[in-house]
N, CA, C and O atoms as a GROMACS GRO file, in nm:
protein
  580
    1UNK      N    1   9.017   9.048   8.778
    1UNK     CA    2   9.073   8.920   8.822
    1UNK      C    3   9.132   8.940   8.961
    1UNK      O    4   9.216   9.027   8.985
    2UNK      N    5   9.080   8.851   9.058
    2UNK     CA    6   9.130   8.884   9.191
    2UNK      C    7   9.308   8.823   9.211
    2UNK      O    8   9.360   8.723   9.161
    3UNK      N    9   9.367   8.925   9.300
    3UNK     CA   10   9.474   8.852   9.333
    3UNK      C   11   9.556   8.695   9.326
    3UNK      O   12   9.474   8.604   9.339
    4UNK      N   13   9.631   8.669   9.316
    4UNK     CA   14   9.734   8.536   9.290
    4UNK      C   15   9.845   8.507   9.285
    4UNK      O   16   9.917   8.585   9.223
    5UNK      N   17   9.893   8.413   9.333
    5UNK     CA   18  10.027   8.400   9.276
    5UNK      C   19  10.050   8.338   9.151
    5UNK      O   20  10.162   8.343   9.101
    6UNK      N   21   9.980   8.294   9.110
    6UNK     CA   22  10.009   8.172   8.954
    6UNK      C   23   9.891   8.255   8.847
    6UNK      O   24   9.781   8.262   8.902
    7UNK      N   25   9.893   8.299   8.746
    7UNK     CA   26   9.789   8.367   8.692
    7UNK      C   27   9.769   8.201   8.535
    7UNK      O   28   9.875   8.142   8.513
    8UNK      N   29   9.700   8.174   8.489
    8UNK     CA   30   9.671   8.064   8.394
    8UNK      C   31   9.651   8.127   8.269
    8UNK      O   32   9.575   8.224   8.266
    9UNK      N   33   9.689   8.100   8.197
    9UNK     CA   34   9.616   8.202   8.051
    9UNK      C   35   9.564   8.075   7.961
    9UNK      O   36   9.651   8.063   7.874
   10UNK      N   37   9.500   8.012   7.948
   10UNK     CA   38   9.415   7.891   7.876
   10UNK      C   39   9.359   7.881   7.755
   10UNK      O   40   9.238   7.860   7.768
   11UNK      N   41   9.398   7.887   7.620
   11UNK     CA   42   9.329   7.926   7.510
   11UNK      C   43   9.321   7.810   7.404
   11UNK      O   44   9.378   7.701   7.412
   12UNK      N   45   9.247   7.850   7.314
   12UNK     CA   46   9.285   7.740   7.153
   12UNK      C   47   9.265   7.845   7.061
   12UNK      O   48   9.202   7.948   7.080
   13UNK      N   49   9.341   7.800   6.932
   13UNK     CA   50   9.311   7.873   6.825
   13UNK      C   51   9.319   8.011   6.838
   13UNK      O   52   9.378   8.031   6.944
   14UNK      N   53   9.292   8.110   6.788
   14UNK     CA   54   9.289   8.247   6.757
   14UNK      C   55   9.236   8.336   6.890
   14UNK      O   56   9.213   8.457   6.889
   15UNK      N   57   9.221   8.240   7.014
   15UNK     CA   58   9.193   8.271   7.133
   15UNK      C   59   9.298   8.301   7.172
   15UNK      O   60   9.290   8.352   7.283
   16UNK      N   61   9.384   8.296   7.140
   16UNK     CA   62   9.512   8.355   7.204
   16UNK      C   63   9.590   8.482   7.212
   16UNK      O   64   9.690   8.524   7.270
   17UNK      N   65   9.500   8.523   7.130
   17UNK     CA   66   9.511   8.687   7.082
   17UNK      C   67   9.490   8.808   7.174
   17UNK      O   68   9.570   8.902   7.166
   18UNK      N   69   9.400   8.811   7.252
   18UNK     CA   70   9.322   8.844   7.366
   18UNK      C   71   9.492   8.819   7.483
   18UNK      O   72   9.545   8.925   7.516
   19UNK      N   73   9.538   8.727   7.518
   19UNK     CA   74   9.595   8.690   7.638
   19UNK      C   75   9.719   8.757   7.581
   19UNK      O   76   9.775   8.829   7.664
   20UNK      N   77   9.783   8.753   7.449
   20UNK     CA   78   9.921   8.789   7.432
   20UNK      C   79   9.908   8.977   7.450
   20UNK      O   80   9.993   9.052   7.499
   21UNK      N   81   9.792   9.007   7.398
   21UNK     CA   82   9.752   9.153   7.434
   21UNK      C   83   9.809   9.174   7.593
   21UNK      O   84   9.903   9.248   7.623
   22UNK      N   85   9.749   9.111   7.665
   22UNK     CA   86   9.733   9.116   7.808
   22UNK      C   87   9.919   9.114   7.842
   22UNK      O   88   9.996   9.202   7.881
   23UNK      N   89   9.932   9.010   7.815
   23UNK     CA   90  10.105   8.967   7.826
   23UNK      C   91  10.211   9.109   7.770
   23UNK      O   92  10.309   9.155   7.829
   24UNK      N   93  10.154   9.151   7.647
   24UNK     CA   94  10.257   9.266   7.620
   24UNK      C   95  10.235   9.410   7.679
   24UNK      O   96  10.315   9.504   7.678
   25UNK      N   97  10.074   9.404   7.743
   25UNK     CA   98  10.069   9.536   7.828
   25UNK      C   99  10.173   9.513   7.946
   25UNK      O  100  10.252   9.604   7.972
   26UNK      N  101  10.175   9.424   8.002
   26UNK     CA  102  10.342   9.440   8.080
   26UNK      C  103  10.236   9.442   8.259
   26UNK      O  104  10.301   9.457   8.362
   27UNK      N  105  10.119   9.428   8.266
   27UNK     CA  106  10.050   9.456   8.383
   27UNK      C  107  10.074   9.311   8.505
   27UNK      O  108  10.111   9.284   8.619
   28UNK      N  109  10.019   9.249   8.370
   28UNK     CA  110   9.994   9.085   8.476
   28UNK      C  111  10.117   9.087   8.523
   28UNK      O  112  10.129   9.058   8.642
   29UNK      N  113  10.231   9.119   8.450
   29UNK     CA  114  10.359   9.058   8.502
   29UNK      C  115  10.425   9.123   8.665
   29UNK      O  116  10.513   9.086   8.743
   30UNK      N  117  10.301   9.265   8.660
   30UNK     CA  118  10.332   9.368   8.782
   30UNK      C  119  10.278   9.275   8.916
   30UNK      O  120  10.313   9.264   9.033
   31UNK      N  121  10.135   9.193   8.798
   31UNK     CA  122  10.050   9.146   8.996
   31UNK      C  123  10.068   8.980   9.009
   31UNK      O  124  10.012   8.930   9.107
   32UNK      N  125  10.138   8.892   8.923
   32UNK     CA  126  10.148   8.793   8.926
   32UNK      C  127  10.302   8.740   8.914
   32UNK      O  128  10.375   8.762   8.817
   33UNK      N  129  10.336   8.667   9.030
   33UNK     CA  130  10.484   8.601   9.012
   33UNK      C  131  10.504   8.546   8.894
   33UNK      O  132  10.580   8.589   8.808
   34UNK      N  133  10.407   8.413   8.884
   34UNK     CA  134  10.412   8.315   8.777
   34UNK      C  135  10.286   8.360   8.655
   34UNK      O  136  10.181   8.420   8.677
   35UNK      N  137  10.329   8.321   8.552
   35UNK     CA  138  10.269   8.325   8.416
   35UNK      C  139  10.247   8.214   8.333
   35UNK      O  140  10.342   8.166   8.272
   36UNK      N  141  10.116   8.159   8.322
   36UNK     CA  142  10.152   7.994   8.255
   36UNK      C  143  10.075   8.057   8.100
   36UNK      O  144   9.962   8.105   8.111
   37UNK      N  145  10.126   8.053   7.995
   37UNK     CA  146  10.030   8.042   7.866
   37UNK      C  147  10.041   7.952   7.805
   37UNK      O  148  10.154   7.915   7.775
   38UNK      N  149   9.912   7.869   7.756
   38UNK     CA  150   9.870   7.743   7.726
   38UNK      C  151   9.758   7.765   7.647
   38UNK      O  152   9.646   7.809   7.672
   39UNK      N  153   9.838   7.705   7.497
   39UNK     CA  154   9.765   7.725   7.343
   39UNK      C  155   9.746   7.620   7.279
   39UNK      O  156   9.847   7.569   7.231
   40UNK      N  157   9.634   7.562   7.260
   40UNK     CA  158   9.568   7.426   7.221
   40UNK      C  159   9.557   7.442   7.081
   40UNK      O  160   9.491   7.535   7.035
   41UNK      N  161   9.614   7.363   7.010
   41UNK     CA  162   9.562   7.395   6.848
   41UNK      C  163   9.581   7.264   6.761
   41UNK      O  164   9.691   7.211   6.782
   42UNK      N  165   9.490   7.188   6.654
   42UNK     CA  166   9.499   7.077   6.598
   42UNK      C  167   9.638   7.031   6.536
   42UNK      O  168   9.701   6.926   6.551
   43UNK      N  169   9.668   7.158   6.451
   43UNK     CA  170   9.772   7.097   6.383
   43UNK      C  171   9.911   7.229   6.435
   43UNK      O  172   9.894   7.346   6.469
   44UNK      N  173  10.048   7.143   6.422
   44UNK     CA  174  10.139   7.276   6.460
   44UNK      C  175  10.151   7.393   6.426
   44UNK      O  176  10.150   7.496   6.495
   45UNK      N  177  10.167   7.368   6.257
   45UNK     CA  178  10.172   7.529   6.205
   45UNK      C  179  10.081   7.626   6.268
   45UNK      O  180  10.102   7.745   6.244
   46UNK      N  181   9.969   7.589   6.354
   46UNK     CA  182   9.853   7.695   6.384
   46UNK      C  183   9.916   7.759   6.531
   46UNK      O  184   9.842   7.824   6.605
   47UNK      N  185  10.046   7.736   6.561
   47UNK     CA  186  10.095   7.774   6.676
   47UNK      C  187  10.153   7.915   6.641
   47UNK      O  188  10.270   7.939   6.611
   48UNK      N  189  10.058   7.994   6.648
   48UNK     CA  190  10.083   8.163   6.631
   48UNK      C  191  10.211   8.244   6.714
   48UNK      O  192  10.256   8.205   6.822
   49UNK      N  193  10.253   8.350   6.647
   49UNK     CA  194  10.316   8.462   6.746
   49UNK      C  195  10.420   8.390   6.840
   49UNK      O  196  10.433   8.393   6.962
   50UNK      N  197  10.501   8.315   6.725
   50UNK     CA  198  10.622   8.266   6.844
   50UNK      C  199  10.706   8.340   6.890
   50UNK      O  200  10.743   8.354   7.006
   51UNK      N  201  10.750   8.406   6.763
   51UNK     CA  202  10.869   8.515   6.798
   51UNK      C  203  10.815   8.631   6.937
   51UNK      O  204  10.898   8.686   7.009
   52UNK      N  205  10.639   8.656   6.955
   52UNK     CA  206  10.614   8.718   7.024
   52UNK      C  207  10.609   8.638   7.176
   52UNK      O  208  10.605   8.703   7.281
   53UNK      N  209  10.609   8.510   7.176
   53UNK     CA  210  10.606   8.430   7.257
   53UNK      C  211  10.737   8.399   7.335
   53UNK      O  212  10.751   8.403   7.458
   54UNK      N  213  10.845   8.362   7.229
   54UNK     CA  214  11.001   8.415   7.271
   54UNK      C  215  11.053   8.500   7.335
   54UNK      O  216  11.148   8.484   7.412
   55UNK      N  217  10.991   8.612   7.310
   55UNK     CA  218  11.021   8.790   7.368
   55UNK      C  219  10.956   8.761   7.554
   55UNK      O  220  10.995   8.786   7.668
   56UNK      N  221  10.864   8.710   7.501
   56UNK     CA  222  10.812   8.667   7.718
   56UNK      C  223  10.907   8.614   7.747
   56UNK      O  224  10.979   8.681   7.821
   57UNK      N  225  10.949   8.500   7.716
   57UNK     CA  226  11.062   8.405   7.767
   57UNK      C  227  11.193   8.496   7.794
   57UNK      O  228  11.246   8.528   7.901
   58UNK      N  229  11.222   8.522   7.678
   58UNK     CA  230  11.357   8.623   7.710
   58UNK      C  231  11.388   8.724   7.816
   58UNK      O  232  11.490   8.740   7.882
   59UNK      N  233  11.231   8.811   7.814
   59UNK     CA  234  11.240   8.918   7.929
   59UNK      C  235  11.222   8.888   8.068
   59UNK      O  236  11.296   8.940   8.151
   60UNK      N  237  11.101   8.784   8.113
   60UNK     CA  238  11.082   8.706   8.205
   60UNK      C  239  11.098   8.586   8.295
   60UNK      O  240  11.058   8.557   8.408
   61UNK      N  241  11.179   8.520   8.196
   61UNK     CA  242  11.267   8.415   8.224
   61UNK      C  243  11.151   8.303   8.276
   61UNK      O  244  11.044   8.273   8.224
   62UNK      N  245  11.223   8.247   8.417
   62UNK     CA  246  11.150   8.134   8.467
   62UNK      C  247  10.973   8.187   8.554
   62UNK      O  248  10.892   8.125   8.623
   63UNK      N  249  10.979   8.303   8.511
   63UNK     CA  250  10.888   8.367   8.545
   63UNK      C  251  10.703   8.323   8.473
   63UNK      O  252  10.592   8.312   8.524
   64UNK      N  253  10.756   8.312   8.337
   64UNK     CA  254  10.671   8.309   8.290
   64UNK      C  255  10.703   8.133   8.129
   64UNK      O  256  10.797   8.112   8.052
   65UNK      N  257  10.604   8.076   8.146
   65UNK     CA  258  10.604   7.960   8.116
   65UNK      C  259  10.481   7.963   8.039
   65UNK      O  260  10.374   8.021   8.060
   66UNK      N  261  10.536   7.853   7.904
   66UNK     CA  262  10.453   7.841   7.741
   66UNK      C  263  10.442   7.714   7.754
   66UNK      O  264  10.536   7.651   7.801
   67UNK      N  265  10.322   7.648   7.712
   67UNK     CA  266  10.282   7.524   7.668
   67UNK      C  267  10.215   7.494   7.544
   67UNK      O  268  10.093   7.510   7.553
   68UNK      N  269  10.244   7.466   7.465
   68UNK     CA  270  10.166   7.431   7.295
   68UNK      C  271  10.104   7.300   7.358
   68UNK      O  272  10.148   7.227   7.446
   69UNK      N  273   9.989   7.295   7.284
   69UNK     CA  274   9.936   7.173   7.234
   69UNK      C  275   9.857   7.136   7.127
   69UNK      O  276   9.756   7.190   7.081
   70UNK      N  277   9.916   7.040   7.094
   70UNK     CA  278   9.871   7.026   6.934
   70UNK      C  279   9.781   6.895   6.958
   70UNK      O  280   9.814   6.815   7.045
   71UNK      N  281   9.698   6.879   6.898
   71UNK     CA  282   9.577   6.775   6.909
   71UNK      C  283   9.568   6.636   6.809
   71UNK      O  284   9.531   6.524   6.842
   72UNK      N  285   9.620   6.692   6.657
   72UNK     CA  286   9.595   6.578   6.580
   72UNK      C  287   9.721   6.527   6.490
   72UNK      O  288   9.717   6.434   6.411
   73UNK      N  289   9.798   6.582   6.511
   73UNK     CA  290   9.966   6.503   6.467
   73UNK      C  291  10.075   6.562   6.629
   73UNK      O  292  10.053   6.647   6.716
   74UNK      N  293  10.188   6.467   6.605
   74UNK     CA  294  10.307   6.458   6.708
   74UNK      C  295  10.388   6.615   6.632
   74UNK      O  296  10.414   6.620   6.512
   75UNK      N  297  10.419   6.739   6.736
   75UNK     CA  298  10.469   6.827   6.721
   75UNK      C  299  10.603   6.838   6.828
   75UNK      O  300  10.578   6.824   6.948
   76UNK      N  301  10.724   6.858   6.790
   76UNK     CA  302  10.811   6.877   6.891
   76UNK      C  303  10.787   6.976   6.976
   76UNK      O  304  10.745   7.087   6.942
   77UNK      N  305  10.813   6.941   7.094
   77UNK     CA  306  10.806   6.986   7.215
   77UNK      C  307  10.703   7.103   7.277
   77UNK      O  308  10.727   7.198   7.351
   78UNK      N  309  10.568   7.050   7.211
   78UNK     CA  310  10.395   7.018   7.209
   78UNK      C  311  10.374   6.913   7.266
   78UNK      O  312  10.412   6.803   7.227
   79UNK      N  313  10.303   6.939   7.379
   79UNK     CA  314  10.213   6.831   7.430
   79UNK      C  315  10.078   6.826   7.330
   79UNK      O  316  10.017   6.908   7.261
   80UNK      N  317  10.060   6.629   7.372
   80UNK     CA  318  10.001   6.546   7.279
   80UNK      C  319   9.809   6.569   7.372
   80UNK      O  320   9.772   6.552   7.488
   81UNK      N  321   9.726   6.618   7.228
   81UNK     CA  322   9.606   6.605   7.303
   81UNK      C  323   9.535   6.726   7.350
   81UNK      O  324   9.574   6.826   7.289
   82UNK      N  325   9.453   6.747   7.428
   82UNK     CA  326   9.368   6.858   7.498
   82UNK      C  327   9.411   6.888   7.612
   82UNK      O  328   9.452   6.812   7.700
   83UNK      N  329   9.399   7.021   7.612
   83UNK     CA  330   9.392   7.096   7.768
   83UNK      C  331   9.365   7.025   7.910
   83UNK      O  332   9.439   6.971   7.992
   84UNK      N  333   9.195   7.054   7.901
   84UNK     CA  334   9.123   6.928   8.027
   84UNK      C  335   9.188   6.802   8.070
   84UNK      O  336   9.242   6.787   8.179
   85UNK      N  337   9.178   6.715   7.979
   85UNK     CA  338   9.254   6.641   7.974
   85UNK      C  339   9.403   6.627   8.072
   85UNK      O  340   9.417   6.574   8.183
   86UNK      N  341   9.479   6.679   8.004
   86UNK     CA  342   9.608   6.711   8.074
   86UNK      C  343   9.591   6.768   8.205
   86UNK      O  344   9.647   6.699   8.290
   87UNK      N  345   9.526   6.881   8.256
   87UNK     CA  346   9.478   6.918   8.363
   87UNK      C  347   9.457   6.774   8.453
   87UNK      O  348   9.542   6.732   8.532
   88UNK      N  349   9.317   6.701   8.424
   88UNK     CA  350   9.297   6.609   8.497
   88UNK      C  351   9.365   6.499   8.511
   88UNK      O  352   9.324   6.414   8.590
   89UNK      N  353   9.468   6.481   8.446
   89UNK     CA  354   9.578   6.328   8.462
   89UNK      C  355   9.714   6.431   8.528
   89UNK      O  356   9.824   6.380   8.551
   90UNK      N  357   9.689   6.572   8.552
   90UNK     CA  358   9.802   6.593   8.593
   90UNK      C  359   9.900   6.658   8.523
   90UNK      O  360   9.975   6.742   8.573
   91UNK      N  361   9.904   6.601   8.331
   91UNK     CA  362  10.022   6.603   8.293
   91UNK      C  363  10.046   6.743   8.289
   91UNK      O  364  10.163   6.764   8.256
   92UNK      N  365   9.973   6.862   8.312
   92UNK     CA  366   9.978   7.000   8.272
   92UNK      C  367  10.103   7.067   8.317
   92UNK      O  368  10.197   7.126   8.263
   93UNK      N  369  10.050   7.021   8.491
   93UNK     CA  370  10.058   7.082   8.616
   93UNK      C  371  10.215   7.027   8.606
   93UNK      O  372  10.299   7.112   8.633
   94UNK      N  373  10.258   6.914   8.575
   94UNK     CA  374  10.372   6.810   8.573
   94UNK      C  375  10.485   6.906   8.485
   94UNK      O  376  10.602   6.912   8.521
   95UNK      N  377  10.435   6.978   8.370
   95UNK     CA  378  10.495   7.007   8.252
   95UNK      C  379  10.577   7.099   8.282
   95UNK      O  380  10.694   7.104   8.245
   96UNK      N  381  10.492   7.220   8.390
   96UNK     CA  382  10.549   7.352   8.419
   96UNK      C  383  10.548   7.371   8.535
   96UNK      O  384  10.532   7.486   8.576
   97UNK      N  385  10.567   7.248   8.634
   97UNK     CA  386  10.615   7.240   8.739
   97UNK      C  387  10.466   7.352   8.877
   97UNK      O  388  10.529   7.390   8.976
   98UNK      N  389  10.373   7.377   8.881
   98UNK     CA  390  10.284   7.460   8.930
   98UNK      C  391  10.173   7.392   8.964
   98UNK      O  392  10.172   7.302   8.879
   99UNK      N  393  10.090   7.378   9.023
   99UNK     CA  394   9.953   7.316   9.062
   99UNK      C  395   9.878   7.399   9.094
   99UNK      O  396   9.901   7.495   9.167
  100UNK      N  397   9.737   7.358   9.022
  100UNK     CA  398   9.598   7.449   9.026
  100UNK      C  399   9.585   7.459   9.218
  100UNK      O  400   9.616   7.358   9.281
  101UNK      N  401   9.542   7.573   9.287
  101UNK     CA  402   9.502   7.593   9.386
  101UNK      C  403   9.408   7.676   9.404
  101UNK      O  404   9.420   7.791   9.360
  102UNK      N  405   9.330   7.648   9.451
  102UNK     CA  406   9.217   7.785   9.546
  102UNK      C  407   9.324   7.906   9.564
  102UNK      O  408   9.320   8.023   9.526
  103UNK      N  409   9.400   7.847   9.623
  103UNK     CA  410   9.450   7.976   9.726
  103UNK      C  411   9.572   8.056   9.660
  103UNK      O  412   9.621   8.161   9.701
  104UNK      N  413   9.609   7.980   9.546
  104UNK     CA  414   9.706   8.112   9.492
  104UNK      C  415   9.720   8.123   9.335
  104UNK      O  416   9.805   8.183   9.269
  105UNK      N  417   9.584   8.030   9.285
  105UNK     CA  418   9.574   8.032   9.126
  105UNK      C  419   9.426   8.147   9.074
  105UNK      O  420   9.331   8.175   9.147
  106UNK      N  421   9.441   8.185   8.960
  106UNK     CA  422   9.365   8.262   8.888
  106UNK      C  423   9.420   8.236   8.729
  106UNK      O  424   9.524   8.260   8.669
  107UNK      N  425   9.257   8.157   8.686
  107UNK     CA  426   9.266   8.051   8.549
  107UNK      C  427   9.157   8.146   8.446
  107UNK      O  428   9.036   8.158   8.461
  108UNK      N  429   9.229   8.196   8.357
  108UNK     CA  430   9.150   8.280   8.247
  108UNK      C  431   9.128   8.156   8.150
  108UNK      O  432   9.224   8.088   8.112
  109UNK      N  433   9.016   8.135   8.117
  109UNK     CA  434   9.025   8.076   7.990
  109UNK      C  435   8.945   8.141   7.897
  109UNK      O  436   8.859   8.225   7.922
  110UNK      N  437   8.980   8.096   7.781
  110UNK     CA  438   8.915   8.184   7.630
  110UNK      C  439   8.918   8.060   7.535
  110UNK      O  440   8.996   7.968   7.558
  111UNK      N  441   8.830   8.058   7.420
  111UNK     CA  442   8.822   7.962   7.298
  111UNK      C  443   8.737   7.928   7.309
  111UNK      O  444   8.657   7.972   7.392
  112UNK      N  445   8.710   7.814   7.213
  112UNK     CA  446   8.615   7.681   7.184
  112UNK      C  447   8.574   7.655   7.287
  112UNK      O  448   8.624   7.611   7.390
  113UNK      N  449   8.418   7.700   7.240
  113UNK     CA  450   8.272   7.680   7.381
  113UNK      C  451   8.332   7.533   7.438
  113UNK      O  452   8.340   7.525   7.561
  114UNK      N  453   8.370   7.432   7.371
  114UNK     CA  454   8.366   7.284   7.459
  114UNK      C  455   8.469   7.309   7.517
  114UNK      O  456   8.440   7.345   7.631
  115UNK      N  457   8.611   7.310   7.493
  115UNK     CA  458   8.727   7.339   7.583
  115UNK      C  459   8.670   7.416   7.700
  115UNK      O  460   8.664   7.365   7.811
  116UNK      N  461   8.628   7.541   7.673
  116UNK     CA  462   8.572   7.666   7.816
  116UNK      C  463   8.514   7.554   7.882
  116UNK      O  464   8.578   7.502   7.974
  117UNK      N  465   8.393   7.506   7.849
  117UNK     CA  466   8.305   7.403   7.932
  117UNK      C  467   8.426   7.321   8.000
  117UNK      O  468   8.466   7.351   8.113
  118UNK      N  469   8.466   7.246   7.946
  118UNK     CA  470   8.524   7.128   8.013
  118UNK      C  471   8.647   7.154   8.122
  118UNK      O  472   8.673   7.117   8.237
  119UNK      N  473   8.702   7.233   8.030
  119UNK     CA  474   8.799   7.272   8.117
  119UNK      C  475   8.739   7.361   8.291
  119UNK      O  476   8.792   7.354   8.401
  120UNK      N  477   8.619   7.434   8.250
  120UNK     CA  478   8.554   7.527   8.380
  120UNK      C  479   8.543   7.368   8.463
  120UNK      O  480   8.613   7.354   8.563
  121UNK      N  481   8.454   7.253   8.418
  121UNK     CA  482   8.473   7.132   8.482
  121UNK      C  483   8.567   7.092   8.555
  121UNK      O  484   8.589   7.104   8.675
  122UNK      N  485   8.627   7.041   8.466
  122UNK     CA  486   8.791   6.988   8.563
  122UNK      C  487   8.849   7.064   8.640
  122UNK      O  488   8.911   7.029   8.740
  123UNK      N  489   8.831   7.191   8.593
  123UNK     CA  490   8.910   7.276   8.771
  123UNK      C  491   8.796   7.281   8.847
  123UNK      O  492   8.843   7.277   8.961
  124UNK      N  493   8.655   7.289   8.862
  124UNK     CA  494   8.604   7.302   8.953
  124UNK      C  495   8.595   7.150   9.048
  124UNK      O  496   8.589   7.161   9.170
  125UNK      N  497   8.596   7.028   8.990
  125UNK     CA  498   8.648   6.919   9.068
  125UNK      C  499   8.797   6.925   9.092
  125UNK      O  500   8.858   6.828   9.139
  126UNK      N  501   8.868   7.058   9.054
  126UNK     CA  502   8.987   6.963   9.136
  126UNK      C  503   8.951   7.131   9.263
  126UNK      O  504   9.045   7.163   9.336
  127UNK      N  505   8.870   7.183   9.267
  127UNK     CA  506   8.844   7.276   9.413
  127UNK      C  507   8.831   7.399   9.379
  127UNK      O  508   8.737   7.448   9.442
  128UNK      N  509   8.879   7.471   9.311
  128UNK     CA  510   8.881   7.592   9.253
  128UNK      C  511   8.744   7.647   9.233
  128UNK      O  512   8.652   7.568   9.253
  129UNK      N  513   8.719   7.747   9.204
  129UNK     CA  514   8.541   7.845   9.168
  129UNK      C  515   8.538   7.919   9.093
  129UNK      O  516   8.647   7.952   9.047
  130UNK      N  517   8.424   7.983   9.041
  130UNK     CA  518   8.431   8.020   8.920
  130UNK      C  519   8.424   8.194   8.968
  130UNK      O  520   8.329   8.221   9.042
  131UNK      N  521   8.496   8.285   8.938
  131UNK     CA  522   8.449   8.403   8.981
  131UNK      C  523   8.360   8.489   8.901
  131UNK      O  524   8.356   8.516   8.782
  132UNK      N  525   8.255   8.540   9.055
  132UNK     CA  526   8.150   8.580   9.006
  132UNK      C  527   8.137   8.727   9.100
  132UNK      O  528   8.153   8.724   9.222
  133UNK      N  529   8.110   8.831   9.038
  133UNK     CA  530   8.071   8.946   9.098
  133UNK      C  531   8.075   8.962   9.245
  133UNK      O  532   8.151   9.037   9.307
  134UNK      N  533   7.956   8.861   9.306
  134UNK     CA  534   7.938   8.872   9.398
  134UNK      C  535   8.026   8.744   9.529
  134UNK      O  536   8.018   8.719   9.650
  135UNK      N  537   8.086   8.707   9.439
  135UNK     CA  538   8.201   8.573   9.509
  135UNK      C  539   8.326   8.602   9.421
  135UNK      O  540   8.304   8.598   9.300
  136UNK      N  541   8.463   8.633   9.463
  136UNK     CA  542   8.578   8.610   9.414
  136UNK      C  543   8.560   8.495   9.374
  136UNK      O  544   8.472   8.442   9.442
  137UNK      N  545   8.614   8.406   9.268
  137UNK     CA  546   8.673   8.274   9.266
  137UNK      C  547   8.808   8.252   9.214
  137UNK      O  548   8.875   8.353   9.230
  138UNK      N  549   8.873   8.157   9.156
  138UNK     CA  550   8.968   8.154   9.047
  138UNK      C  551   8.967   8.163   8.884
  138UNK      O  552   9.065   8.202   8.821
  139UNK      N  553   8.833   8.117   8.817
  139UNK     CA  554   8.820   8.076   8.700
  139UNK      C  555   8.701   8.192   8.663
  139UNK      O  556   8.600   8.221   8.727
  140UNK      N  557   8.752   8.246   8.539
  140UNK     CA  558   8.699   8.378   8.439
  140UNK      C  559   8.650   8.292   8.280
  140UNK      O  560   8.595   8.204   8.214
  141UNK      N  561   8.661   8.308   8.283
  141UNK     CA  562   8.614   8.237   8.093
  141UNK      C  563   8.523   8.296   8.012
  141UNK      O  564   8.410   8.330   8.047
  142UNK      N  565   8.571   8.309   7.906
  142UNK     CA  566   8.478   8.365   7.762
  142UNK      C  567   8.477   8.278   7.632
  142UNK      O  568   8.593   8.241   7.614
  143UNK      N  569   8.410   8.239   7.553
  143UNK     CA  570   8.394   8.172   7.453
  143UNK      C  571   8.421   8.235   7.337
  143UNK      O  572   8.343   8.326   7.308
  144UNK      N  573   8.532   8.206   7.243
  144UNK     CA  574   8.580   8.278   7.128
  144UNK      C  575   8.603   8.229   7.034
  144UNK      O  576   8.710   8.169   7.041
  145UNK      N  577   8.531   8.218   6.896
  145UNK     CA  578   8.570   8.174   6.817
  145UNK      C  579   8.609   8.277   6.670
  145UNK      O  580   8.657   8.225   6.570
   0.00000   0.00000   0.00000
């Protein structure tokens, strides 16, 4: 993952497993100021590894920033709905105060082939690229179910 200031961690469901790995090796936190993790899941209870999610907050403070989203009932203080979505009206970027950029974002996403799709969409209209071997970009993605 090339350099950044804002690193994205983008997941649903059991995709989130992969990024909290990443989060407790203690690395990202060496090459990235900001930390956004953002976990899409239908219903609340499926909101995994809080207490491990807490422990970021605690050690990292305003450093590093959590977003739930729950899709098919109202969860406290879960945003309502999908990822993409939120991305493209804004409300994401609104939530945790940060905006997608070329120039100082790097957006991992993981999960559900349609989320990866859509979401690789919406950041590439709002400017961002997909990185590829032979081109740095911002956006990495793997499909996990």
């Amino acid at each position: 993952v090339p350099a950044g200031r804002d690193l994205w961690l983008l997941s649903t469901g059991t995709a989130i497993g992969p990024f909290l790995s990443m989060l407790a090796d203690g690395e990202a936190f060496n090459r990235f100021e900001n930390l956004v993790l953002v976990h899409g899941v239908r219903k609340g209870e499926e909101l995994s590894y809080q207490d491990l999610i807490t422990s970021f907050a605690e050690q990292y403070g305003a450093r590093f920033r959590y977003v739930p989203f729950v899709s098919r009932e109202p969860w406290p203080d879960a945003m309502a709905g999908r990822i993409p979505a939120a991305i493209a009206n804004g409300q994401l970027q609104d939530r945790v105060g940060l905006e997608f950029s070329p120039e100082l974002s790097q957006v991992l996403i993981c999960g559900n082939p349609e989320m990866v799709k859509e979401t690789q969409q919406t950041l590439l209209a709002q400017g961002l690229a997909k990185n590829l071997r032979r081109a740095p970009g911002n956006i990495s993605a793997e499909n996990y179910w």
